[in-house]
C-alpha positions as CSV (number, residue, x, y, z in Angstrom):
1,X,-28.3,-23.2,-63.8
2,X,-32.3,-23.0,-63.3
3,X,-32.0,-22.7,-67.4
4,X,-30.1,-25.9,-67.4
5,X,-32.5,-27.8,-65.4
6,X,-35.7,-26.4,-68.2
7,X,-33.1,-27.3,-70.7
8,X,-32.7,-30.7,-69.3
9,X,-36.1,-31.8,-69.3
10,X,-36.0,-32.8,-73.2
11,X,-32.6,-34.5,-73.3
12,X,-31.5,-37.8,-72.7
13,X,-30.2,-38.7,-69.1
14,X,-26.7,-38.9,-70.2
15,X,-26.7,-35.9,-72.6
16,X,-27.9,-34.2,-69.2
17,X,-25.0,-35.6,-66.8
18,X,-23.0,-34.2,-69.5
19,X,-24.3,-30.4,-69.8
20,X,-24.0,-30.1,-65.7
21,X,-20.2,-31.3,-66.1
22,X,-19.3,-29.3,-69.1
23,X,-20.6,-25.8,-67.2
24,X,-19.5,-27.0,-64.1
25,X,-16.0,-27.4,-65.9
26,X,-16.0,-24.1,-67.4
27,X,-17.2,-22.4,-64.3
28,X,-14.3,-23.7,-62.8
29,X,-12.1,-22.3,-65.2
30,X,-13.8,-18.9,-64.5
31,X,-13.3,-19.0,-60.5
32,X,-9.6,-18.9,-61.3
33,X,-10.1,-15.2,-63.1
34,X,-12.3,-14.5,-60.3
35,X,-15.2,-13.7,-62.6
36,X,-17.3,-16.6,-60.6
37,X,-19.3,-15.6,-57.6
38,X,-17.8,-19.0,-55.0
39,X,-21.1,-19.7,-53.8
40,X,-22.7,-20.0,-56.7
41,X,-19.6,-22.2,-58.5
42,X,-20.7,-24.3,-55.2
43,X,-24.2,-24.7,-55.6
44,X,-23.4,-25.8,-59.3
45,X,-21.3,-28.3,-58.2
46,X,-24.0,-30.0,-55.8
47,X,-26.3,-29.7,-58.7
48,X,-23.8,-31.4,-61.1
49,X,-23.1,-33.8,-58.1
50,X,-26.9,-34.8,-57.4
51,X,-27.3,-35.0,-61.3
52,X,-24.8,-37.7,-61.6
53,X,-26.6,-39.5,-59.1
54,X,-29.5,-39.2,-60.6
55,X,-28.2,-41.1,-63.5
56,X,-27.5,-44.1,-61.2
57,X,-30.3,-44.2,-58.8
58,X,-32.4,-40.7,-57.2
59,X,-35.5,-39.9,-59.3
60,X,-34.1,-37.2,-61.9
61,X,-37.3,-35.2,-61.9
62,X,-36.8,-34.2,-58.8
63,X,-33.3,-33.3,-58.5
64,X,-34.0,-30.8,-61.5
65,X,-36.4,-29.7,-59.8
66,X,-34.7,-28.7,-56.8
67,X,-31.9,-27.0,-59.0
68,X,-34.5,-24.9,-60.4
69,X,-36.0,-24.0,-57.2
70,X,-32.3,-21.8,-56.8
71,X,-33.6,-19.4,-59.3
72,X,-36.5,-18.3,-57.3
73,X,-33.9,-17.9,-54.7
74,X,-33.8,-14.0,-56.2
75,X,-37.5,-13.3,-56.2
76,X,-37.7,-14.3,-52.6
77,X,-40.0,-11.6,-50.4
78,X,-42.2,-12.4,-47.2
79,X,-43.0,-15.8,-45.5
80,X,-46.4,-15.8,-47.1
81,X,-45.1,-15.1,-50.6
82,X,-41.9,-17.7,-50.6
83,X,-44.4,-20.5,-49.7
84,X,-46.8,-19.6,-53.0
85,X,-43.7,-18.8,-55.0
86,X,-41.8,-21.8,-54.7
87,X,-44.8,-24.1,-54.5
88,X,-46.1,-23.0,-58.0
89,X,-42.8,-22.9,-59.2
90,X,-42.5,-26.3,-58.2
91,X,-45.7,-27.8,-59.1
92,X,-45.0,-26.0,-62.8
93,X,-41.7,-27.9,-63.0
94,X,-42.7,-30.7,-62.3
95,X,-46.0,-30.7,-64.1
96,X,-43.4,-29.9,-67.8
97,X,-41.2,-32.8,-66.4
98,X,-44.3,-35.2,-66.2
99,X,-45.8,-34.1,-69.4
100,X,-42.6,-34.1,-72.0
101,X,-41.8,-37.7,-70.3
102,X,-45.1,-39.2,-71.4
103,X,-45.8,-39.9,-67.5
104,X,-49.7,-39.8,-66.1
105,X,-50.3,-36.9,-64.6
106,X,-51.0,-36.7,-60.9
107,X,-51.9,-33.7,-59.8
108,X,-52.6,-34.5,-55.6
109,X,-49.1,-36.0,-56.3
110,X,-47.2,-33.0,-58.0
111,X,-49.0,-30.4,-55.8
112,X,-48.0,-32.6,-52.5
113,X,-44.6,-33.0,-53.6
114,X,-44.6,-28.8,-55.0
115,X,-45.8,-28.3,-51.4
116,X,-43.2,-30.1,-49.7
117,X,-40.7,-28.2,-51.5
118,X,-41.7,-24.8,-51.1
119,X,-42.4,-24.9,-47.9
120,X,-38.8,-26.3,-47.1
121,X,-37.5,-23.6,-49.8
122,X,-39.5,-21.0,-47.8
123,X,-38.0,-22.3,-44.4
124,X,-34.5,-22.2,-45.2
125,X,-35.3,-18.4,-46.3
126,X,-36.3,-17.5,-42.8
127,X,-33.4,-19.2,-40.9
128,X,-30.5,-19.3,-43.6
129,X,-28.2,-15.9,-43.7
130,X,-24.8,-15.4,-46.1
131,X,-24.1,-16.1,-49.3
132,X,-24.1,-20.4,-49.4
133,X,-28.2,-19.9,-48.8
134,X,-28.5,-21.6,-52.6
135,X,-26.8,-24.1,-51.4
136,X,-29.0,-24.9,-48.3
137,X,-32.2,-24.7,-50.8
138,X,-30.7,-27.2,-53.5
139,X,-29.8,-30.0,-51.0
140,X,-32.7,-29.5,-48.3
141,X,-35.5,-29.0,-51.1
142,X,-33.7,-32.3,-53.0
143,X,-33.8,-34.1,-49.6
144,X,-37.2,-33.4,-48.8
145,X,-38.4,-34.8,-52.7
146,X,-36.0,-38.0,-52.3
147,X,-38.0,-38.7,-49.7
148,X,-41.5,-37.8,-50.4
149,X,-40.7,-40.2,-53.7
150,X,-40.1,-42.7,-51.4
151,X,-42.6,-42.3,-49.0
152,X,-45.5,-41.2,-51.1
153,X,-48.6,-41.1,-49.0
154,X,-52.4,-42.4,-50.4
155,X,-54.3,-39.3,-50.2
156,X,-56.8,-36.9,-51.8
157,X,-56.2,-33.0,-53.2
158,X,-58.9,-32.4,-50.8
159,X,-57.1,-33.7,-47.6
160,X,-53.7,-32.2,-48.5
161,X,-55.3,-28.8,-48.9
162,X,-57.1,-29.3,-45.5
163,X,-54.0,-30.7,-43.9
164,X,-51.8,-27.7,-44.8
165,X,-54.8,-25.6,-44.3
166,X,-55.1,-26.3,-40.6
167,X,-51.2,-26.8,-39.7
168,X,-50.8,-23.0,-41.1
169,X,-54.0,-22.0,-39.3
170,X,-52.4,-23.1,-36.1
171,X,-48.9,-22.1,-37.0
172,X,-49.6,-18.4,-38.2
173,X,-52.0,-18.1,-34.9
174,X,-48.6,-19.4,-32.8
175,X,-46.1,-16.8,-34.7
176,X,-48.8,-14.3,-33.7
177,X,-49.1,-15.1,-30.3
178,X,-45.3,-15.1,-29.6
179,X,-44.9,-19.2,-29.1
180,X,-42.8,-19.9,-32.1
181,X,-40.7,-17.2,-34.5
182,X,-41.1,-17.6,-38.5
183,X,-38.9,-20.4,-38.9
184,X,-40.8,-22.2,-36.0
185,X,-44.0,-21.6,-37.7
186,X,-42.7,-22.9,-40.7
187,X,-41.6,-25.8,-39.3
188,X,-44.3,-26.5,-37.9
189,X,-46.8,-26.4,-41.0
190,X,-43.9,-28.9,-42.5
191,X,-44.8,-30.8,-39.1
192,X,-48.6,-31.0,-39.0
193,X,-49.5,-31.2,-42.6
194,X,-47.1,-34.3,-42.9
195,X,-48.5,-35.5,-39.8
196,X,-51.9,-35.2,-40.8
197,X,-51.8,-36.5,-44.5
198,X,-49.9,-39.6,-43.3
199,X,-52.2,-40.2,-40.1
200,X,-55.5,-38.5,-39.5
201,X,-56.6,-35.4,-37.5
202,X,-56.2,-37.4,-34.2
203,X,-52.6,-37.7,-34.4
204,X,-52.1,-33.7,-35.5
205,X,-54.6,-33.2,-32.0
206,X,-52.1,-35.3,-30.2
207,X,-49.1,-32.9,-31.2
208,X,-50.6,-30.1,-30.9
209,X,-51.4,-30.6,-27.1
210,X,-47.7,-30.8,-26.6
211,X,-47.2,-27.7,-28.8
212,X,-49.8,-26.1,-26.5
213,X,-48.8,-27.3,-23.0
214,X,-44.8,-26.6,-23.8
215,X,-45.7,-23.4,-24.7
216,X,-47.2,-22.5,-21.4
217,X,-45.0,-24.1,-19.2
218,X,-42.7,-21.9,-21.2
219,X,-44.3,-19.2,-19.6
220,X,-44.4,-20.5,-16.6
221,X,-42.5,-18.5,-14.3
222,X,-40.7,-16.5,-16.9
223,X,-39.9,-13.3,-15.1
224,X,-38.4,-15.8,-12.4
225,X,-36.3,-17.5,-15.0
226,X,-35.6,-14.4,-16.7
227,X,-33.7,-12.9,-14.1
228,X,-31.8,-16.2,-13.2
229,X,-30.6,-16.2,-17.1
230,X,-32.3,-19.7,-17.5
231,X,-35.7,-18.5,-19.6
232,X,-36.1,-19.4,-23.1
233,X,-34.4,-16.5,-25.5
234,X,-37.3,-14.3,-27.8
235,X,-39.8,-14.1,-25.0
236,X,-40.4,-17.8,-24.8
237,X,-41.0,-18.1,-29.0
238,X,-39.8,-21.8,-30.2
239,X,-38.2,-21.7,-33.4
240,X,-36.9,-24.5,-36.1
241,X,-34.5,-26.6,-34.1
242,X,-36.9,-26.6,-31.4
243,X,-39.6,-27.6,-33.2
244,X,-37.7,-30.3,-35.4
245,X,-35.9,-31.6,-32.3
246,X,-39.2,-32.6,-30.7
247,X,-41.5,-33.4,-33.5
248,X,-39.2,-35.5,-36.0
249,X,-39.0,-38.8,-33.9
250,X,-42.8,-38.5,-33.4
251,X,-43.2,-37.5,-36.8
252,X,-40.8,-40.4,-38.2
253,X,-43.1,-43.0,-36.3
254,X,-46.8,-41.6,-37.5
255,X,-45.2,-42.1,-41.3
256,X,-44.2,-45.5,-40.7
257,X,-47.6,-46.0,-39.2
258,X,-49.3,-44.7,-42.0
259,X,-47.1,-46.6,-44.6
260,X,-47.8,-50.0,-42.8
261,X,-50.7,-49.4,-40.7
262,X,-48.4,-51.4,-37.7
263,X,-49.9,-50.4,-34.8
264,X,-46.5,-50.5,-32.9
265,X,-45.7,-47.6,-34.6
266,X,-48.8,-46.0,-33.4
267,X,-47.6,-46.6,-29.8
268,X,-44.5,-45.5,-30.4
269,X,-45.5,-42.1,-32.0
270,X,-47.3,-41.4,-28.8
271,X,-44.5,-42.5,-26.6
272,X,-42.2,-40.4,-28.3
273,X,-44.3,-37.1,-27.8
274,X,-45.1,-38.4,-24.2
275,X,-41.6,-37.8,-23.6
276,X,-41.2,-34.4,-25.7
277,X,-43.6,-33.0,-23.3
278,X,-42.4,-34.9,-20.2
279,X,-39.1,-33.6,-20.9
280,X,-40.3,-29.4,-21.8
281,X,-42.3,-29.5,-18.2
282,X,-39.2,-31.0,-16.6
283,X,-36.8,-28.8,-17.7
284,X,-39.2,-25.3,-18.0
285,X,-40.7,-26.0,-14.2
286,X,-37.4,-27.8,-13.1
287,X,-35.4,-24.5,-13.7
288,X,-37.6,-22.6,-10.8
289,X,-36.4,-25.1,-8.2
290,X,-34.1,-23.7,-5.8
291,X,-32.9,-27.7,-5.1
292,X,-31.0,-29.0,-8.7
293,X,-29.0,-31.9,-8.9
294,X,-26.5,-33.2,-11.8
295,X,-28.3,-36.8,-12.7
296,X,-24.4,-38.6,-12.9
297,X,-23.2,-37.8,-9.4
298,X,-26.4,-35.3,-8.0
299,X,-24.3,-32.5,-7.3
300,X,-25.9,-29.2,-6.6
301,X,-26.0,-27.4,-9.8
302,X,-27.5,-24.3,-10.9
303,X,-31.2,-24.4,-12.4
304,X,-31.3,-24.6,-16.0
305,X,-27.9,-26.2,-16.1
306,X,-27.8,-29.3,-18.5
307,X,-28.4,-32.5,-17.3
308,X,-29.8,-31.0,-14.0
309,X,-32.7,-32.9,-11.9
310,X,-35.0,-31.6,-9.5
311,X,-38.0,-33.2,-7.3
312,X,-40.6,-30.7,-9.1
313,X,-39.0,-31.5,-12.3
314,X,-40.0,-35.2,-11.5
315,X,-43.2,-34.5,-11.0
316,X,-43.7,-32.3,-13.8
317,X,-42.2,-34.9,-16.2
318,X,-44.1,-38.1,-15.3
319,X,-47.4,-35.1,-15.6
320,X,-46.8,-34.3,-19.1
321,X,-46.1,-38.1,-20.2
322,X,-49.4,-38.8,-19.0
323,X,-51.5,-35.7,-20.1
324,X,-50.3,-37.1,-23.7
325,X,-51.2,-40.3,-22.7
326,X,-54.5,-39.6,-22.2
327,X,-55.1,-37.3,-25.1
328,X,-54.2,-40.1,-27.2
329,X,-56.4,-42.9,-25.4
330,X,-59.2,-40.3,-25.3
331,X,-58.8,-40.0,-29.2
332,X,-58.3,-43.5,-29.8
333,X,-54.9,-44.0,-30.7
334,X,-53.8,-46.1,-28.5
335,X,-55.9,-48.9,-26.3
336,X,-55.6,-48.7,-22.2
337,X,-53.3,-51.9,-21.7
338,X,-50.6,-50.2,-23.6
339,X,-50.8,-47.1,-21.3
340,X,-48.2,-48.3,-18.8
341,X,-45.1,-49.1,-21.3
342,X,-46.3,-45.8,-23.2
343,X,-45.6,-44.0,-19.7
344,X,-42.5,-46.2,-19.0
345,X,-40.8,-45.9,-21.9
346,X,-41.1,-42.0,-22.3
347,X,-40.3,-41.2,-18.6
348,X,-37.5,-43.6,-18.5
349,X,-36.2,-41.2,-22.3
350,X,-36.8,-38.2,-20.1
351,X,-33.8,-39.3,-17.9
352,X,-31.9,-40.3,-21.5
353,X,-32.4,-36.7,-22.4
354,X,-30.8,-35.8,-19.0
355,X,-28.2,-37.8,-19.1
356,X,-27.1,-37.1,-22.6
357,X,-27.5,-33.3,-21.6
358,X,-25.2,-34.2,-18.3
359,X,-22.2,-35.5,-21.0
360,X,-22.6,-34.6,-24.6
361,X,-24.7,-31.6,-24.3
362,X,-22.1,-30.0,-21.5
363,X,-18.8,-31.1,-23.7
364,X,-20.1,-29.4,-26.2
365,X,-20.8,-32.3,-28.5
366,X,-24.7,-32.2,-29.1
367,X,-27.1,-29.3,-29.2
368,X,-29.9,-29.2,-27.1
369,X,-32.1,-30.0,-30.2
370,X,-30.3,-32.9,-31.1
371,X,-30.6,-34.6,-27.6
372,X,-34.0,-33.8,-27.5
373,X,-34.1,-36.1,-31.1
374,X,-32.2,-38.8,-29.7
375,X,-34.0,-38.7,-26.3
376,X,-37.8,-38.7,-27.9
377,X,-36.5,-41.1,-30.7
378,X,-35.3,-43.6,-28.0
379,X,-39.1,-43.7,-26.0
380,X,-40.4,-45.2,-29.1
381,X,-38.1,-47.5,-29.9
382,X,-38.1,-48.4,-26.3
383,X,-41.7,-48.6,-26.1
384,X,-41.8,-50.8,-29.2
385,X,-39.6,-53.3,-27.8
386,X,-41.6,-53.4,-23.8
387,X,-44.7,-54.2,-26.5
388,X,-42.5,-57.1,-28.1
389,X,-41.1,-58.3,-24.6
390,X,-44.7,-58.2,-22.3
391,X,-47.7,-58.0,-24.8
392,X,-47.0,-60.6,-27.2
């Protein structure tokens, strides 16, 4: 298949859409003699699927790019190594792609989106088991390139190589200090270098004071929660969903800011983190109270149950809203008149968060993760429209 997509470079779109369909046809004919390995008759047919599409409408460089990233699939090693592998293989795709299509080259482009896709190859490496793990690379590496095509950022080879530099500075010195596991350190250079290219430091400082501050309230207490079976598994270590489910509304904000320099956005980056961190010091202080209460009826409840409420949790979560507050007015995100709907809007998402976790989360019908993404999603948005209502 990775063959295919080299192959592919020098034909004719159509010519292409009809190679992928002829082996996925014949392939086919093979699974029925059992001479086919499933998962890979699978990948092949997301390849031949995303190909198609790419005939209509998604950028075909890309695409074939992704279904060549599968081969490197089998050369995979160490964290370290996946990232160079795939990026290089990548960036050398792409590069052959650009080149036999008469295209300018741009290389901070290619190497940006190379980047990208190696480090979201490399991620689902760390966090992906069984045999469908091709499958995971071909449609999360193909994702990630739709929509780096789309939302191309303005910058320099200097400042993405800083940009990735420092997130995996930061990251490799949080695996190593027990705050996040490999996937959560991955994820995190995904964060902070996107963060940064499509911002500036300031907003990468920002995060990382929640990243810093969740991680010790983590701590906080731990043998305590330990033995109550309420402490965070892996000593306290965030991994992907963690990190993902509190940095992509922030993250989806700080690109739209960078793409149309709105300042609402700005706000709403920062009142999305607010409550991230509002929420992490609620919940990690909250679950050493002896006094918990269920936020639909305040029924006792055990700490650490979902949805649960406590007085110290309060305190804790209007605390962290404002320490990110701050570190944003200090830096000059944000100005000081739009402190108070920053600080509304994120401690009224903290009580979202709880109420989601109080019914979907306890039914079994959202992860923790993905409340966390609604809940931190929701202060900005809310935030946006208290600007729109009061300040206009």
């Amino acid at each position: 298949m990775a063959a295919m997509s080299i192959i592919a470079i020098f034909l004719d779109s159509k010519m292409v859409v009809g190679m992928f369909i002829a082996a996925t046809v014949a392939y086919f004919g093979l699974s029925f003699k059992k001479e086919v390995e499933p998962s890979y008759l699978n990948t092949l047919l997301i390849a031949t699927l995303f190909v198609i599409l790419a005939s209509f409408s998604l950028p075909m460089d890309v695409i074939l790019a992704s279904i060549f990233l599968v081969l490197i699939h089998e050369f995979r090693r160490g964290h370290i190594w996946n990232i160079i592998l795939y990026t290089l293989a990548a960036f050398a795709f792409l590069f052959l792609f650009d080149i036999s299509s008469g295209k300018n080259l741009d290389v901070t482009y290619l190497f940006f989106l190379a980047l990208a896709g190696g480090l979201t190859a490399s991620l689902v490496e760390s966090i992906e088991s069984g045999a469908d793990k091709r499958i995971t690379i071909l449609i999360a590496v193909a994702t990630v390139f739709v929509i780096f095509k789309i939302y191309m950022p303005s910058t320099s080879l200097y400042i993405l190589a800083l940009a990735f530099c420092i997130s995996f500075v930061v990251s490799f010195l949080a695996l190593k200090a027990g705050v996040a596991d490999e996937s959560g350190s991955m994820s995190a250079t995904i964060v902070g270098t996107t963060l940064i290219i499509f911002t500036d430091i300031r907003y990468f400082l920002t995060l990382l004071s929640f990243y810093i501050l969740g991680s010790v309230v983590t701590k906080y207490k731990y043998d305590v929660k330990l033995y109550f079976g309420v402490a965070e598994q892996a000593g306290g270590a965030r991994g992907y969903a963690n990190v993902f489910g509190n940095s992509l509304a922030p993250l989806f904000f700080a690109i739209h800011y960078g793409v149309t320099g709105s300042p609402l956005f700005s706000y709403a980056f920062v009142a999305s983190l607010a409550a991230a961190l509002g929420d992490t010091m609620a919940s990690e202080i909250g679950k050493t109270s002896c006094k918990v209460y269920l936020v639909t009826n305040f029924k006792r409840v055990p700490p650490g149950e979902s949805g649960g409420v406590s007085l110290i949790g309060e305190f804790a979560a209007i605390s962290g809203a404002i320490v990110v507050a701050l570190s944003a007015l200090i830096l000059g995100i944000i100005k000081a008149n739009y402190f108070l709907p920053i600080l509304l809007a994120s401690f009224i998402s903290v009580h979202i968060d709880s109420l989601l976790g109080a019914t979907l989360e306890r039914k079994g019908l959202l992860t923790n993760s993905a409340v966390n993404l609604l809940a931190t999603f929701l202060s900005g948005v809310i935030c946006i429209i208290f600007i729109l209502l009061f300040y206009k």
